[in-house]
Each structure stands twice: as C-alpha cells, then as structure tokens.
C-alpha positions in Angstrom: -85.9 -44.9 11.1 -87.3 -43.4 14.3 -90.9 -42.5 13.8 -91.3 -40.6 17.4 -90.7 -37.0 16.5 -89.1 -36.0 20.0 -88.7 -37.8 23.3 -92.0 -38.3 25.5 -91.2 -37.5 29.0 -95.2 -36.1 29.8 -96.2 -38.4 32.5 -99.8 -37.7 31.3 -98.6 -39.3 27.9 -96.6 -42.3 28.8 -99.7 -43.2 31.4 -101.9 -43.4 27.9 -99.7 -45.6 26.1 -99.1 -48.1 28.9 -101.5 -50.1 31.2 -99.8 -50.0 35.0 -100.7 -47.4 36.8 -98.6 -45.6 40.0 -97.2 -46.8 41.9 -96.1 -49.5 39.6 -95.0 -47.6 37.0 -91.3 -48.1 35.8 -91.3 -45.9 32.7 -91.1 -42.4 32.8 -89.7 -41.3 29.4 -90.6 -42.9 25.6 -87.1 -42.2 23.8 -86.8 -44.4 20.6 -89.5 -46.1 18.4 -89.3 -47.7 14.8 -91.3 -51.1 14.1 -88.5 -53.5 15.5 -87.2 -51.1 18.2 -88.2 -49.1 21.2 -85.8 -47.5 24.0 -87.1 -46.2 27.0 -86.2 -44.7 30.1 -86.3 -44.8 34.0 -84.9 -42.4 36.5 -84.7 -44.3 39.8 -86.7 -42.6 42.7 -86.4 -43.3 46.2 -90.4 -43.6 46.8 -90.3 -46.8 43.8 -91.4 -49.6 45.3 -89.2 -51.5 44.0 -86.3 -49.7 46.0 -84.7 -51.6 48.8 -82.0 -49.2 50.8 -81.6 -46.7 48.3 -81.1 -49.6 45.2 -83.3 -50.5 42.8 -83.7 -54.5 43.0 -83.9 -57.4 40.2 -88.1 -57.3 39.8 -88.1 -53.7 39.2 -85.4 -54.4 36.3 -87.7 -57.4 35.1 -91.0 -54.6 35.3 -88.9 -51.9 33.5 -88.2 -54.3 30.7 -91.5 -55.5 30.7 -93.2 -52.2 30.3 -90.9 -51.0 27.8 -92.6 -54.0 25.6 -95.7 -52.8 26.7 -94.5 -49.1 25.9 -94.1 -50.3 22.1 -97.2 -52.0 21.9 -99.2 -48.7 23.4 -97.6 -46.5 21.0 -97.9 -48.4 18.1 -101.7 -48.4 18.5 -101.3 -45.0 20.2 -100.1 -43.4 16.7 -103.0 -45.6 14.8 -105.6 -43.6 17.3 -106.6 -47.1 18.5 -106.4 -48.0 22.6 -103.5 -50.3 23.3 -104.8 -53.8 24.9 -102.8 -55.6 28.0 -100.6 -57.9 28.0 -98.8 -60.4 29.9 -95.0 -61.4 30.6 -95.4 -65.4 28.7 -92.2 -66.4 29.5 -88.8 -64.7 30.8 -85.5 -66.6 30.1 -81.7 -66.1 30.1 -81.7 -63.2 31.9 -78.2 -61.8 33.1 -78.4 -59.0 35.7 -74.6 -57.6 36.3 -75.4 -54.8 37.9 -78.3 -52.7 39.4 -78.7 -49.2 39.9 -79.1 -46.3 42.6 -81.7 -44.0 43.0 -81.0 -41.0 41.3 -79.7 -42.8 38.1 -81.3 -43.1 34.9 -81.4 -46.3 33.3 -82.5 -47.1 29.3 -83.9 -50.2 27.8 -84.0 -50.8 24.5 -86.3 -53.9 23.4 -85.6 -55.4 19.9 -88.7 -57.0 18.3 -87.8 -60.7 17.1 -91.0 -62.0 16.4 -94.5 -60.8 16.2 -97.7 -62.6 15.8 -100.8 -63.1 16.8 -100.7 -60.7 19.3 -98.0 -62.8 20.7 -94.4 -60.8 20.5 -90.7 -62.0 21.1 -88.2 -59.5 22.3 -84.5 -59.4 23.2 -84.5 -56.6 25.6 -80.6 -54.4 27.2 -80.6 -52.2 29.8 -78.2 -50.0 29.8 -76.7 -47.3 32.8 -74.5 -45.0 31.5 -74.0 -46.9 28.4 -72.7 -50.1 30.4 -75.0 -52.3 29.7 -76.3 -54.4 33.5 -79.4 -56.4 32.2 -80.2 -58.7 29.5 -82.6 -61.3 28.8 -85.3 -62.3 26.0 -89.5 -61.7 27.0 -92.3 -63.3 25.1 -95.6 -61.2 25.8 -99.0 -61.8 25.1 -102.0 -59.3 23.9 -105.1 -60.0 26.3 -107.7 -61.4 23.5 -111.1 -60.5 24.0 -113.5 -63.2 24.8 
C-alpha cells in the first residue's frame, strides 16, 4: 500500500529527505513509497554534472539509484519526524546498464527492499525510461553509526 499521499516534486522537500546537496543531486521527484518499495524520479538536465554531450553517463545512473535508497531511508524517518542519517553505497554488483538517457528525459527508479538490518539495507533497484527498463543492479547501503 502506498503510504505517500501524492507525488513530492518540491525541491525544498526532497533536499529534506536526502543528504547530497546541488549540484549532486539526482532526484528531483518522490513518487512511490510503502515499507519494501520506493520509486523515484529524474528529469535529465543539461547543467547535471553527470552529462557528457547532451547524455546522461553510467555514474549518474549508479548516483540516481543510490539516492533513491537514500530517498526511502529519509522518508521513512521523514514521516516519524526524526532526521534521516547518511549512508554509504557498501557494495554494488550485477549491474546491467542497456541503455542511457538524454537530457530532457525523465527517468524512474524503483528500489525493492530485500533485506534490512542494522541499519544495513539490501535493495534490488530498475530504472526505467519510458517504461523500458535500461538499468539494473542490486546496492547494499549502510546507515552512518554514530561514534
């Protein structure tokens, strides 16, 4: 069941529930959340720094997915009223990148939560343009404790 009422496009938001600041941010829109699932969103922009000759390369796909993880994590704390902690990328494998986009498209990621503990979390996360879908790979990300 979705618990987010309506999309969150609010720049103003999204910079709340995640840790990256401009210009490294590569969310711009919260569109799904339930406690196994988040989707989010990215329009490409010519001024991203991860745009080389008008296409948006491989580690901006990797950041996108990573900050959709971290998207989760801020709103889950975000709806508890509690501030989100960072995180880390622990480990990236079997990514598959088929395709990557232009600026000017939008593309969605939608993580699936496998395994959460600890502060440690497991995802399988798809990004998708235009419903094709041009990345997959698994993330394991870990919750900055405090010393």
């Amino acid at each position: 069941m979705n618990l987010l009422k309506a999309p969150i496009t609010d720049q103003n938001i999204i910079l709340k529930l995640i840790p990256q600041r401009p210009p490294i941010v590569m969310v711009d829109a919260l569109l799904y959340f339930d406690d196994t699932k988040v989707v989010s969103g990215l329009t490409i922009t010519n001024d991203n720094m991860f745009v080389d000759n008008g296409i948006f390369t491989e580690p901006g796909l990797i950041e996108h997915m990573a900050q959709t993880v971290a998207l989760y994590t801020g709103y889950h704390f975000y709806i508890q009223n509690i501030p989100a902690p960072e995180g880390y990328i622990g480990a990236i494998k079997g990514v598959t990148i088929n395709k990557l986009p232009e600026i000017h498209q939008q593309i969605e990621t939608e993580v699936e939560i496998l395994h959460e503990v600890l502060g440690v979390t497991l995802v399988k996360g798809t990004t998708k343009l235009n419903g094709e879908t041009i990345v997959t790979a698994q993330m394991k990300t870990v919750l900055k404790q405090d010393a």
